[in-house]
VOFIFI-958642 format. One line per field, with one value per atom (N, C-alpha, C): chain; x, y, z. Coordinates in pm, 1 decimal. Layout:
REM residues N
unit: c(A;...)
x: c(X;...)
y: c(Y;...)
z: c(Z;...)
***
This chain:
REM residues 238
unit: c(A;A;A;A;A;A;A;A;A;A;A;A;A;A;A;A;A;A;A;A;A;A;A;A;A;A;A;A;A;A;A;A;A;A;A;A;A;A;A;A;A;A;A;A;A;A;A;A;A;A;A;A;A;A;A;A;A;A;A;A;A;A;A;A;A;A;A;A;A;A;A;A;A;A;A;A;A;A;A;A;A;A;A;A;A;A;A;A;A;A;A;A;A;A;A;A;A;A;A;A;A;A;A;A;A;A;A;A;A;A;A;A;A;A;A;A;A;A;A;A;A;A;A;A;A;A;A;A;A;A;A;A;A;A;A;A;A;A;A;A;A;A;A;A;A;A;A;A;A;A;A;A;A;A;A;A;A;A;A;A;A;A;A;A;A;A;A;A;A;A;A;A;A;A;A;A;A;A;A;A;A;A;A;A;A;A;A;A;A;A;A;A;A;A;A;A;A;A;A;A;A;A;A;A;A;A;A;A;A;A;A;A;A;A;A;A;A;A;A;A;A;A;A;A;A;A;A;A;A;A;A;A;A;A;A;A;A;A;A;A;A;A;A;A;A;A;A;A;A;A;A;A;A;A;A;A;A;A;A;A;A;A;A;A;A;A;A;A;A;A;A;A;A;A;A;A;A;A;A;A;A;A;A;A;A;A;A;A;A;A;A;A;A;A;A;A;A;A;A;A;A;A;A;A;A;A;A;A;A;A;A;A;A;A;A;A;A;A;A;A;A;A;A;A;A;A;A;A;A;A;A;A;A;A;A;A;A;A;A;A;A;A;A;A;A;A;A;A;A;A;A;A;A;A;A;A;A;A;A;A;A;A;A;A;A;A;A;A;A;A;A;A;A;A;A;A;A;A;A;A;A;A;A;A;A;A;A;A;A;A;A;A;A;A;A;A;A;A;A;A;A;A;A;A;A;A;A;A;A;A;A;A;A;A;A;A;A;A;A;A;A;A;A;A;A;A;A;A;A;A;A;A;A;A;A;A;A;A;A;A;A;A;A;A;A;A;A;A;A;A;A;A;A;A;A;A;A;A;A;A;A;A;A;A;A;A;A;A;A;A;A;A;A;A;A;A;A;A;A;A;A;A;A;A;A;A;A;A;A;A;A;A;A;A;A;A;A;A;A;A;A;A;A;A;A;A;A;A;A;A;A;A;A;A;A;A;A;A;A;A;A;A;A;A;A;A;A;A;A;A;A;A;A;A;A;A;A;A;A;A;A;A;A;A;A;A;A;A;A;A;A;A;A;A;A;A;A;A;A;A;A;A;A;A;A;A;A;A;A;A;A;A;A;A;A;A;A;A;A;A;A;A;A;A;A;A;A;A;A;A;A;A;A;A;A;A;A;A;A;A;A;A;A;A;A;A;A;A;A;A;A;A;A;A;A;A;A;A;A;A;A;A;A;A;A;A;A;A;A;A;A;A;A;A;A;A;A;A;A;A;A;A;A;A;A;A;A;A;A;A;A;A;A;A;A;A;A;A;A;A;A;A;A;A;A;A;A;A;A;A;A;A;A;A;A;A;A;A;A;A;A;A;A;A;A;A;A;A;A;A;A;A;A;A;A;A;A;A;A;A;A;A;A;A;A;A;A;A;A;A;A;A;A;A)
x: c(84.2;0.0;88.1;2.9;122.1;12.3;71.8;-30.0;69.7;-19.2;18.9;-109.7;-18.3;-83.8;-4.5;-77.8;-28.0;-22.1;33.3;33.7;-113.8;-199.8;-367.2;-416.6;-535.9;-607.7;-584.0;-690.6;-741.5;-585.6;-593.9;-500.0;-559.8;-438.9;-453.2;-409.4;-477.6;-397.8;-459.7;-347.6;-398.2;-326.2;-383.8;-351.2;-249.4;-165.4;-74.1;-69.2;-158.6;-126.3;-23.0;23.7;111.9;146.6;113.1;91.4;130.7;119.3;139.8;250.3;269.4;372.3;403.8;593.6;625.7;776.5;821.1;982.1;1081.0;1173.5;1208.5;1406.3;1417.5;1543.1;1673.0;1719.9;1812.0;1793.1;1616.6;1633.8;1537.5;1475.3;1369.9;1287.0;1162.2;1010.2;981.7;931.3;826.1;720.1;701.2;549.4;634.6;553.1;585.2;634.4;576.4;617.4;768.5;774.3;937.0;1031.1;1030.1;1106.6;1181.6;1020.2;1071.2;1195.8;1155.3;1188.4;1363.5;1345.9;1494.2;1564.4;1531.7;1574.1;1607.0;1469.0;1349.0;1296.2;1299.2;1250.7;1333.9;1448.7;1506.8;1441.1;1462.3;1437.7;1293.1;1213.8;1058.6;1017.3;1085.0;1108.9;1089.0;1251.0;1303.7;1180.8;1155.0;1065.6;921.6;840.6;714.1;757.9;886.6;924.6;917.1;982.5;1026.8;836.3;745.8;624.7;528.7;524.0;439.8;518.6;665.5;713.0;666.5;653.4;660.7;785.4;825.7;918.1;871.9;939.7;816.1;995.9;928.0;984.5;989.7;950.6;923.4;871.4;932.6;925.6;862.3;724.1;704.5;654.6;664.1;650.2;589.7;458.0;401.1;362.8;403.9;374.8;251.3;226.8;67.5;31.5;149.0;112.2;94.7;127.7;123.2;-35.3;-90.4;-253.8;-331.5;-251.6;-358.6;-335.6;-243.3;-171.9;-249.4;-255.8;-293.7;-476.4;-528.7;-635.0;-736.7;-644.1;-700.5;-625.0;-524.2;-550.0;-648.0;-690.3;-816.1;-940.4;-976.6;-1053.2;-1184.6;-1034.4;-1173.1;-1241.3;-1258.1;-1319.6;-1448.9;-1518.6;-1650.6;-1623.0;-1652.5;-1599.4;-1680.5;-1721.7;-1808.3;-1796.0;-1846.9;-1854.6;-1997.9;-1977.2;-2134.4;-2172.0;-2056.6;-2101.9;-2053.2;-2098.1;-2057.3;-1928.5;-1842.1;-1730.1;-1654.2;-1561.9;-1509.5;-1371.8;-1276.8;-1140.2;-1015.3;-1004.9;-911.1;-762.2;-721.9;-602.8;-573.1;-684.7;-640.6;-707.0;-800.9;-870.3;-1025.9;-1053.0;-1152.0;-1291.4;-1381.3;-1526.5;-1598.0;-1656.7;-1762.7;-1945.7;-2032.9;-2119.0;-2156.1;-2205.4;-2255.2;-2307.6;-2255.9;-2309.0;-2168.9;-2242.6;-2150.2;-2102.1;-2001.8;-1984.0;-1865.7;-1818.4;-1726.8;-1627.3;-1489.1;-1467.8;-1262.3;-1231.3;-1087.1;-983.7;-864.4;-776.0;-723.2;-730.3;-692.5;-829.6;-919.7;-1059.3;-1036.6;-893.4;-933.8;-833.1;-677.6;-638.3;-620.5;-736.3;-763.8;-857.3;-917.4;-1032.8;-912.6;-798.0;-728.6;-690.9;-637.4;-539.8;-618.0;-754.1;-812.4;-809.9;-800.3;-800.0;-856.9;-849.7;-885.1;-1020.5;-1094.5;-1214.3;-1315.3;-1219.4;-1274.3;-1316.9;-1376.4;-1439.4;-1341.8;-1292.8;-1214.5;-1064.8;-1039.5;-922.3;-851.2;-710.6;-597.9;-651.5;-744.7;-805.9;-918.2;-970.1;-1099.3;-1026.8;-901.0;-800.3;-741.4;-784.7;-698.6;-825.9;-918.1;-1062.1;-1080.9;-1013.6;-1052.4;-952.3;-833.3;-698.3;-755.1;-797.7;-801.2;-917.8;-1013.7;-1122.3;-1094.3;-956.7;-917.8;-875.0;-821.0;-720.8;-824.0;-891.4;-1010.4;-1030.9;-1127.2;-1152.4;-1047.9;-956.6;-867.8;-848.1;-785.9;-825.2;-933.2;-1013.7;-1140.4;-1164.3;-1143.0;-1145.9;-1023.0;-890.5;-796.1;-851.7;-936.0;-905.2;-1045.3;-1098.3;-1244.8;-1174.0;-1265.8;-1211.8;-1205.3;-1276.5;-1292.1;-1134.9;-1066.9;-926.0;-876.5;-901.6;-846.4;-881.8;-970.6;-1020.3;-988.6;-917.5;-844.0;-738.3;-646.7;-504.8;-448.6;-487.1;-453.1;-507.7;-581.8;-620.0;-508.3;-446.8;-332.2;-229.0;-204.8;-40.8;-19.7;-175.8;-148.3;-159.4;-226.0;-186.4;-55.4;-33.6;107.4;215.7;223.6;297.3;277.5;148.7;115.8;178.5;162.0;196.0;353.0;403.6;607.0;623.1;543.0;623.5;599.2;490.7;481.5;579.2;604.9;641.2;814.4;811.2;941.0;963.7;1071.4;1058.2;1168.0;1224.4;1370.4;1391.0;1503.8;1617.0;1561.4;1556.6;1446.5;1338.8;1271.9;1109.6;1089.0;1038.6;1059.1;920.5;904.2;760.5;632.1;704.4;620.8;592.1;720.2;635.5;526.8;523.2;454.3;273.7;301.1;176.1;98.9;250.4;161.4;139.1;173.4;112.3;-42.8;-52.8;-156.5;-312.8;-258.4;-358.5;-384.6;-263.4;-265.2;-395.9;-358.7;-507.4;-559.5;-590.3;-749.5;-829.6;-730.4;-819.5;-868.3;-750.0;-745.8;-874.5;-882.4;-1017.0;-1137.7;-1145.9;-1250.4;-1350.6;-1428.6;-1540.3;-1428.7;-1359.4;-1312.1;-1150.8;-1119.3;-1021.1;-1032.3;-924.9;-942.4;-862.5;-949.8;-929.7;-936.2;-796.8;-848.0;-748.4;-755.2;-653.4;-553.5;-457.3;-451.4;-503.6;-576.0;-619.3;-537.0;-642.5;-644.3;-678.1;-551.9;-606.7;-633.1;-590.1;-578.6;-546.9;-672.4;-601.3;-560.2;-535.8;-484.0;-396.7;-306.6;-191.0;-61.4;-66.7;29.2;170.1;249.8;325.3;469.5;483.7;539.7;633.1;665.9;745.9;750.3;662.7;629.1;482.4;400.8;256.6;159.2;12.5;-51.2;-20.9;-5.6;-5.3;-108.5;-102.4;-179.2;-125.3;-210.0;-121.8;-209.6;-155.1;-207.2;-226.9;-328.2;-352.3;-232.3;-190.7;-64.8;-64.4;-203.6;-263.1;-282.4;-407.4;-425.5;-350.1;-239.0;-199.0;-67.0;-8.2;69.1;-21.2;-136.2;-212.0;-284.1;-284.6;-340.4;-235.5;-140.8;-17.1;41.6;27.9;48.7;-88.3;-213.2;-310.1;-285.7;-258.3;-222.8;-134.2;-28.5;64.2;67.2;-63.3;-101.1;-203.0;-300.7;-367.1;-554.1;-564.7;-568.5;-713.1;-730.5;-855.7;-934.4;-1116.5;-1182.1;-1180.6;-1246.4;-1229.9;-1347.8;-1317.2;-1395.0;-1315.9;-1398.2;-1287.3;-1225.8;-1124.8;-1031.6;-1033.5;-1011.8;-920.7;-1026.3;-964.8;-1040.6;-1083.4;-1091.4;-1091.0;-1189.1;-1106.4;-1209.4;-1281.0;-1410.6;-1550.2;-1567.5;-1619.2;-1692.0;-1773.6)
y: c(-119.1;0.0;124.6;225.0;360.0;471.1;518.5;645.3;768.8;841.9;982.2;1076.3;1183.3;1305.7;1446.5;1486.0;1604.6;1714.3;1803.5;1970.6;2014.9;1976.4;2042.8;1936.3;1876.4;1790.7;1638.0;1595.2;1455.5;1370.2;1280.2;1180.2;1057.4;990.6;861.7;722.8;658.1;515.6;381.0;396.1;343.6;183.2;68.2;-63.7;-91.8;-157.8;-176.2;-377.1;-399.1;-534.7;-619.8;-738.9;-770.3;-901.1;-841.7;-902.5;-811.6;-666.5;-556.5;-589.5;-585.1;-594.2;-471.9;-458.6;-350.5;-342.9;-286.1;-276.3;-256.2;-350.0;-376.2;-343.7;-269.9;-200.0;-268.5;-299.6;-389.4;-563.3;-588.5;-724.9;-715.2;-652.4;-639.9;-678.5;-679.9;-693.8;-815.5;-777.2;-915.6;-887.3;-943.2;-898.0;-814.1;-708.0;-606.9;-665.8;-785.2;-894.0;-942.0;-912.9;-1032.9;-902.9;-816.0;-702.9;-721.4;-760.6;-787.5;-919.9;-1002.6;-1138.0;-1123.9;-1046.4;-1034.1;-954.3;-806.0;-699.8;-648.4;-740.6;-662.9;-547.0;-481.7;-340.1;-236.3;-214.4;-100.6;-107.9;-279.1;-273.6;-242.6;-261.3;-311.1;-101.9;-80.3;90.6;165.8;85.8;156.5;142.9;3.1;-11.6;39.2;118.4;150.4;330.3;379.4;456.7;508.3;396.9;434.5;414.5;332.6;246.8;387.6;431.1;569.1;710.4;783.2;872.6;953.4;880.0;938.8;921.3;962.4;930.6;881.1;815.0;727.4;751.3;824.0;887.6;788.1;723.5;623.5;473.2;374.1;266.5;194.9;116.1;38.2;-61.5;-170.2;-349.0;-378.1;-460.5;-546.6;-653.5;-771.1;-924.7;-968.7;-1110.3;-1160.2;-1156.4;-1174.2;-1165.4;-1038.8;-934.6;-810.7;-770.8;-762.7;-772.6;-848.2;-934.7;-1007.6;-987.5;-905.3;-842.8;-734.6;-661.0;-535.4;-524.0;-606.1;-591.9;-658.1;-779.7;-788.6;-694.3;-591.8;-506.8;-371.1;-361.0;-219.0;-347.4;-468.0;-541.4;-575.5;-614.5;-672.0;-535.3;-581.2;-477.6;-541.7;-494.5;-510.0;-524.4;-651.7;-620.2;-701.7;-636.8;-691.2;-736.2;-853.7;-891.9;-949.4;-941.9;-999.8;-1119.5;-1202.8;-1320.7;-1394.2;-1581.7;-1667.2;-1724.0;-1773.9;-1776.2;-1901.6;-2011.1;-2116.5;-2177.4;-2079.3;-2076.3;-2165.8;-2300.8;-2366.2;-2304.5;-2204.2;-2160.5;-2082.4;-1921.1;-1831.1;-1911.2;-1993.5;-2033.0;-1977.8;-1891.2;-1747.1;-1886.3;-1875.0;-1887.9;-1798.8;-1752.5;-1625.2;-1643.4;-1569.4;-1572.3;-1467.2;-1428.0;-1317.2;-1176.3;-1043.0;-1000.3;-948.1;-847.4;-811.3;-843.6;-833.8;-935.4;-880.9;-925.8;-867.7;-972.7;-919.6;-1020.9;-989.2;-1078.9;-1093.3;-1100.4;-1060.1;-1065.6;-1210.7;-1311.2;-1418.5;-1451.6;-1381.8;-1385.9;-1250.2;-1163.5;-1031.8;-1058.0;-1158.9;-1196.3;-1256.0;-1403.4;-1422.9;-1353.3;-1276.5;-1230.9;-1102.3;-1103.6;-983.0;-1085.8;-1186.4;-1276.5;-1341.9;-1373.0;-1459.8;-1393.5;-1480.4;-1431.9;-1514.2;-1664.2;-1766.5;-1747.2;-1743.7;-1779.7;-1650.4;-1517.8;-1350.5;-1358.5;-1362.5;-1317.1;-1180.5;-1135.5;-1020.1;-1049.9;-1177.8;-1178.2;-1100.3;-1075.1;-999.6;-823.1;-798.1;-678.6;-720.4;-791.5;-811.1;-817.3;-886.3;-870.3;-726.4;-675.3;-543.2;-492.0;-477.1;-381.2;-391.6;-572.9;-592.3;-583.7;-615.6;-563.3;-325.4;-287.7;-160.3;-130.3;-209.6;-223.8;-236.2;-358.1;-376.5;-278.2;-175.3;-65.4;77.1;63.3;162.9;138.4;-16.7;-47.4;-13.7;-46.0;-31.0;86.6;175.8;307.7;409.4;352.1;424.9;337.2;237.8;194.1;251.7;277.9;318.8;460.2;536.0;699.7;692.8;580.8;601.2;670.8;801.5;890.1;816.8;665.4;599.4;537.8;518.7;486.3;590.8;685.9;800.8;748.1;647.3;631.7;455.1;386.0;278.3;245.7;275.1;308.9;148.6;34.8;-72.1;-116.9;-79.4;-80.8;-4.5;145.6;185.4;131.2;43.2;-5.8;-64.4;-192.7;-308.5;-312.2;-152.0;-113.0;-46.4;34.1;75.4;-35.3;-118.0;-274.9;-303.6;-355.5;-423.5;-397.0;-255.1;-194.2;-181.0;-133.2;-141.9;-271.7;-396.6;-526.0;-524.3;-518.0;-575.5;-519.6;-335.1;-279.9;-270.3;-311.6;-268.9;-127.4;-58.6;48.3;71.4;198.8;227.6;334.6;334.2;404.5;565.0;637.6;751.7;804.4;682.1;655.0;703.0;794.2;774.7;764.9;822.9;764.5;870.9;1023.3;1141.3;1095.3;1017.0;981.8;905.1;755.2;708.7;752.8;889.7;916.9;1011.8;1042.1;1131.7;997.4;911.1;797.9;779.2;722.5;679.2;823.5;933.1;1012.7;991.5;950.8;973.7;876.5;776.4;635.1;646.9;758.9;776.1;835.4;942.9;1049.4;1002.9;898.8;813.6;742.8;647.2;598.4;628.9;755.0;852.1;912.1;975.9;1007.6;1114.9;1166.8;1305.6;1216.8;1101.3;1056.3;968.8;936.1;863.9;727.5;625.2;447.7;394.2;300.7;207.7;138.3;121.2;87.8;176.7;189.5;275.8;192.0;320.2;232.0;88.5;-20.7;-120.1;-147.6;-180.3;-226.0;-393.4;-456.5;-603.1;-697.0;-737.6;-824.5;-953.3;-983.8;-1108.6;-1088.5;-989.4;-967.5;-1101.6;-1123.2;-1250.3;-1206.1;-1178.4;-1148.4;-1218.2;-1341.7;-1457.5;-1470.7;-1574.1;-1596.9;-1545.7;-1482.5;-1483.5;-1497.1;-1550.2;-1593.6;-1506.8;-1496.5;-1403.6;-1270.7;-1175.0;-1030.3;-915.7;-836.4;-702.9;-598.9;-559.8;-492.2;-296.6;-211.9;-61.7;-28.4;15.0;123.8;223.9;184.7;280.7;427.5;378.8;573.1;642.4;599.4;649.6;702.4;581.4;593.6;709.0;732.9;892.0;959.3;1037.1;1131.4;1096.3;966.0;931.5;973.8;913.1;951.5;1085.5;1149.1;1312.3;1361.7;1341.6;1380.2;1334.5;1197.1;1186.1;1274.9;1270.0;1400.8;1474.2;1561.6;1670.8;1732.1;1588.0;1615.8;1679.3;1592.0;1648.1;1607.7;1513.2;1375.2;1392.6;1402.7;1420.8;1293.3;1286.4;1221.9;1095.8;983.8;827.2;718.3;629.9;504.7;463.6;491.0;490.4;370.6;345.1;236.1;149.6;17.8;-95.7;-182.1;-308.1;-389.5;-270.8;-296.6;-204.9;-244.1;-159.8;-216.4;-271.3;-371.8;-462.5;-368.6)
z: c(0.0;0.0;0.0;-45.1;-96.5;17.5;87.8;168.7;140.7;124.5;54.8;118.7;198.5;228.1;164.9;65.3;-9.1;64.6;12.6;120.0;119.6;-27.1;-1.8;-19.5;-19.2;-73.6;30.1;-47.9;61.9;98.0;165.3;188.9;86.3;72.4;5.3;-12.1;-7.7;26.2;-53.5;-162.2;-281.9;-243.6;-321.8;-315.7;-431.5;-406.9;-550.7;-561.8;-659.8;-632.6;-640.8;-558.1;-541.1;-691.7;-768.8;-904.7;-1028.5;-968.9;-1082.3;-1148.2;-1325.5;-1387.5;-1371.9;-1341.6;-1308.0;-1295.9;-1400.2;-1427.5;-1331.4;-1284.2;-1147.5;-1160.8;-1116.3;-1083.5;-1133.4;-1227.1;-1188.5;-1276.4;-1241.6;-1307.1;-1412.9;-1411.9;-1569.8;-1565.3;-1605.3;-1609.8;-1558.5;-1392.8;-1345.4;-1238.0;-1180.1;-1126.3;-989.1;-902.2;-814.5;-754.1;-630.7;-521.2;-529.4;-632.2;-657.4;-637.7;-635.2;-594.0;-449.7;-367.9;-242.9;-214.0;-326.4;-286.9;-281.5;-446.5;-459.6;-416.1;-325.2;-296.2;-170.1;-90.9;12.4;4.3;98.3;139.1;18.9;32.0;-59.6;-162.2;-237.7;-387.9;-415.1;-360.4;-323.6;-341.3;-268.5;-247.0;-392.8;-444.8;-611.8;-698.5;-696.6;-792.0;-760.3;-654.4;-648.8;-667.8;-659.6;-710.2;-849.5;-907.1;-1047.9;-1102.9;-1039.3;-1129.3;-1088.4;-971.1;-929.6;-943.6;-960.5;-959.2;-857.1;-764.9;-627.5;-553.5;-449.7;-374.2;-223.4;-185.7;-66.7;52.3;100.0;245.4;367.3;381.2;522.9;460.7;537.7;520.2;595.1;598.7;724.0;675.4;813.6;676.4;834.6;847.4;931.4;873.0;977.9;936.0;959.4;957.3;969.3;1112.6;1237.7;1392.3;1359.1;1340.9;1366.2;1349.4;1250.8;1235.7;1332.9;1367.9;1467.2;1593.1;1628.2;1801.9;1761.7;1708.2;1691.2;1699.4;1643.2;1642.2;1776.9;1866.3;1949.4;2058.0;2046.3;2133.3;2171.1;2033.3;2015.6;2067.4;2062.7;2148.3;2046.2;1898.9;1821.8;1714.4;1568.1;1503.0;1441.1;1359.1;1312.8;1148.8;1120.0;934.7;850.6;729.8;631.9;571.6;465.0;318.3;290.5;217.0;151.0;64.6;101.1;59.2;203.2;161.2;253.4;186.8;276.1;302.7;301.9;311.8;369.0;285.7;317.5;240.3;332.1;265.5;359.2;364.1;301.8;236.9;359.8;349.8;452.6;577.5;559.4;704.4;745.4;648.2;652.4;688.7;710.2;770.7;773.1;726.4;692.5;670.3;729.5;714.9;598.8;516.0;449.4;546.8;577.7;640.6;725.9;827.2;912.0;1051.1;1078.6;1229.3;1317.8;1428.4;1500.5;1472.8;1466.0;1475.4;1558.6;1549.6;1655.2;1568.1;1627.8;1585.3;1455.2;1483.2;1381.5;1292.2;1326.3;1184.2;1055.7;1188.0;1084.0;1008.9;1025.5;965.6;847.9;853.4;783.2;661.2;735.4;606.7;548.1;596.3;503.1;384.6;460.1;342.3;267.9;273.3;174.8;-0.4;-40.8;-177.4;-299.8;-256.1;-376.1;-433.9;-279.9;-321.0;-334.0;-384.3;-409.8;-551.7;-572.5;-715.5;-835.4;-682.7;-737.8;-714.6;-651.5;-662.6;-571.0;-638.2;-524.9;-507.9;-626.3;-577.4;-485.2;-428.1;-315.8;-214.4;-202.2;-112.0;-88.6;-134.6;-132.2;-74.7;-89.2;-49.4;90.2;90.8;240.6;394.6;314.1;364.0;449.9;334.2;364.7;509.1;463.8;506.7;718.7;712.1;817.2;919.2;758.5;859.5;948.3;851.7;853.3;987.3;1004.5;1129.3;1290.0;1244.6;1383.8;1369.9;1245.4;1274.6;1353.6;1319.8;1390.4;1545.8;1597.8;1705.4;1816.9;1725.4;1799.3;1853.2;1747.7;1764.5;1892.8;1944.9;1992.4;2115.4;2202.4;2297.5;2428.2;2401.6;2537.4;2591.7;2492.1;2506.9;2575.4;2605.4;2704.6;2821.3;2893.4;3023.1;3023.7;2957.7;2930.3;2946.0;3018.7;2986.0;3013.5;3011.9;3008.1;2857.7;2800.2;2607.5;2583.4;2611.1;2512.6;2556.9;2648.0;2674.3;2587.7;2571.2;2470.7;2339.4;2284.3;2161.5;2131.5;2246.0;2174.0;2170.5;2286.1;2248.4;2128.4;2107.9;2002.7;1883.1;1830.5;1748.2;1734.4;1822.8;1820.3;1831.9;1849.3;1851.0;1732.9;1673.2;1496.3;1374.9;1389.1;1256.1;1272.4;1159.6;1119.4;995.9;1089.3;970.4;943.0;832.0;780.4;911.5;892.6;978.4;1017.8;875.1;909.6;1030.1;1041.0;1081.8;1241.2;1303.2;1390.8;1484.1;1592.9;1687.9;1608.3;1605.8;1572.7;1428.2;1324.9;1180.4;1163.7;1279.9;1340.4;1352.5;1415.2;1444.4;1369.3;1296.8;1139.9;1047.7;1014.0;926.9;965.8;1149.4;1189.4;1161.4;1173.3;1116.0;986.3;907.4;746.8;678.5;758.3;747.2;781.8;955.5;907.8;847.5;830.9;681.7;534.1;507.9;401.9;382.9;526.8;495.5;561.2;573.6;622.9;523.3;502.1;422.3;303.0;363.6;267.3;203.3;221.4;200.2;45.8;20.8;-96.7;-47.3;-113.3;-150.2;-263.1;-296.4;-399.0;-511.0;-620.1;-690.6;-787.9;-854.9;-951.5;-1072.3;-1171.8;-1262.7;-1374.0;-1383.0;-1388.9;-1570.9;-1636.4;-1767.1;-1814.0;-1713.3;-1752.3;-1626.6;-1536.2;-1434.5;-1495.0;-1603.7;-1618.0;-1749.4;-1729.8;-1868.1;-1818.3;-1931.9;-1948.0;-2037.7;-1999.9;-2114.7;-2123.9;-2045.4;-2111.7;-2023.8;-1971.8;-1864.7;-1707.2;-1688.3;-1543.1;-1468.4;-1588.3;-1555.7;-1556.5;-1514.1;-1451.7;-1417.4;-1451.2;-1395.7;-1388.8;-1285.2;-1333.6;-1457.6;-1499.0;-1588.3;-1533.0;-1511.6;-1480.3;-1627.1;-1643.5;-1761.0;-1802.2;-1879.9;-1947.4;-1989.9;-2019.0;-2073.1;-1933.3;-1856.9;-1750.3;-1639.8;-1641.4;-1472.4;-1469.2;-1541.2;-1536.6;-1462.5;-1538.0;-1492.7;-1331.6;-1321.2;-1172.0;-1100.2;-1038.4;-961.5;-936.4;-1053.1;-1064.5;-940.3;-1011.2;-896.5;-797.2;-727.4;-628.5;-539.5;-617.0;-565.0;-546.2;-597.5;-602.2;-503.7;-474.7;-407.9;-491.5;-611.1;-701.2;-744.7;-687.6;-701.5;-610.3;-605.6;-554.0;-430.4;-322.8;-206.8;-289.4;-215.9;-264.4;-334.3;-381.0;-426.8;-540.0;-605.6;-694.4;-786.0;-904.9;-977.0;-968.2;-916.7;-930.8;-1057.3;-1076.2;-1205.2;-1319.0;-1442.5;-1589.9;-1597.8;-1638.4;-1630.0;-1779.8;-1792.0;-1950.5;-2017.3)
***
């Protein structure tokens, strides 16, 4: 995920799938993910650099405990989908509908992906969906009269992230505003535009492919601050 708060205009926190074909620093055209594989973090960096012409200032990487420490320390969030559910992969169990649910359900319902209709973008809707939630549970004013809820979030939270050298507690807490504005009513969500979730272009399988025409002019607005507040991108419509 890319979060971007411009000097005017909404915040944003766009999904980059972990599938995007996307010209990779060094080794040449393969899907975004493998950046990490071969690089980690720096390369992973270069290349969402060079693919958005943004410059990405702060680094932060949380694992799969980390989502699930985190969320049973805000004490549990509330999260939707609208279908029924039963993915042996991520583990997910789902009723259609909305529900509370705990730390290793919110897990799973980030990571499921097989059985999404939408794929690694439904994963992405719902991944955001997560953050939203703990966002807005963290900021609730009752956590001021809790102070055994913020120990085990701020634990929670410094045991899970890892960040670059830069990063410090105050960037920390300008990020944590940055997501909730992001996924707040005046914020923007979503994909950059999407020309082909299933571009194949020979030797590395399956890829996303971004709209070539479009996505210059997206990223610039982003940067700019430039794009009306609501939900972005997402698979091309038929």
């Amino acid at each position: 995920m890319l979060l971007h708060k411009p000097r005017s205009g909404p915040a944003a926190l766009i999904s980059l799938p972990r599938d995007t074909f996307a010209e990779i620093p060094g080794k040449g055209a393969s899907k975004l993910n493998a950046a990490y594989s071969w690089g980690g973090a720096p390369l992973l960096v270069q290349t969402v650099e060079q693919l958005t012409g943004l410059t990405v200032d702060h680094y932060i990487e949380i694992g799969f405990g980390g989502v699930e420490g985190i969320v049973d320390a805000v004490g549990g969030v509330e999260l939707c989908l609208d279908y029924d559910v039963n993915d042996a992969r991520s583990e997910l169990v789902w009723t259609a509908g909305c529900h509370p649910a705990d730390g290793h359900t919110a897990l799973a319902f980030s990571r499921m992906r097989y059985s999404d209709p939408q794929g690694d973008i439904g994963r992405a809707e719902r991944q955001r969906q997560v953050i939203g939630a703990v966002s807005q549970k963290a900021a609730d004013k009752s956590l001021l009269f809790k102070p055994g809820t913020q120990v085990s979030l701020i634990d929670a939270g410094l045991a899970s992230l890892v960040v670059d050298e830069k990063t410090g507690i105050v960037d920390l807490g300008k990020m944590a505003l940055a997501f909730r504005a992001a996924n707040g009513p005046d914020g923007i969500t979503g994909t950059p535009p999407i020309s082909n979730p299933d571009y194949r272009p020979g030797g590395v399988g399956s890829t996303v492919q971004l709209d070539p025409d479009l996505s210059p002019a997206f990223w610039a607005d982003v940067r700019d601050g430039n794009l009306p507040a609501g939900v972005v991108g997402g698979l091309p419509q038929s």
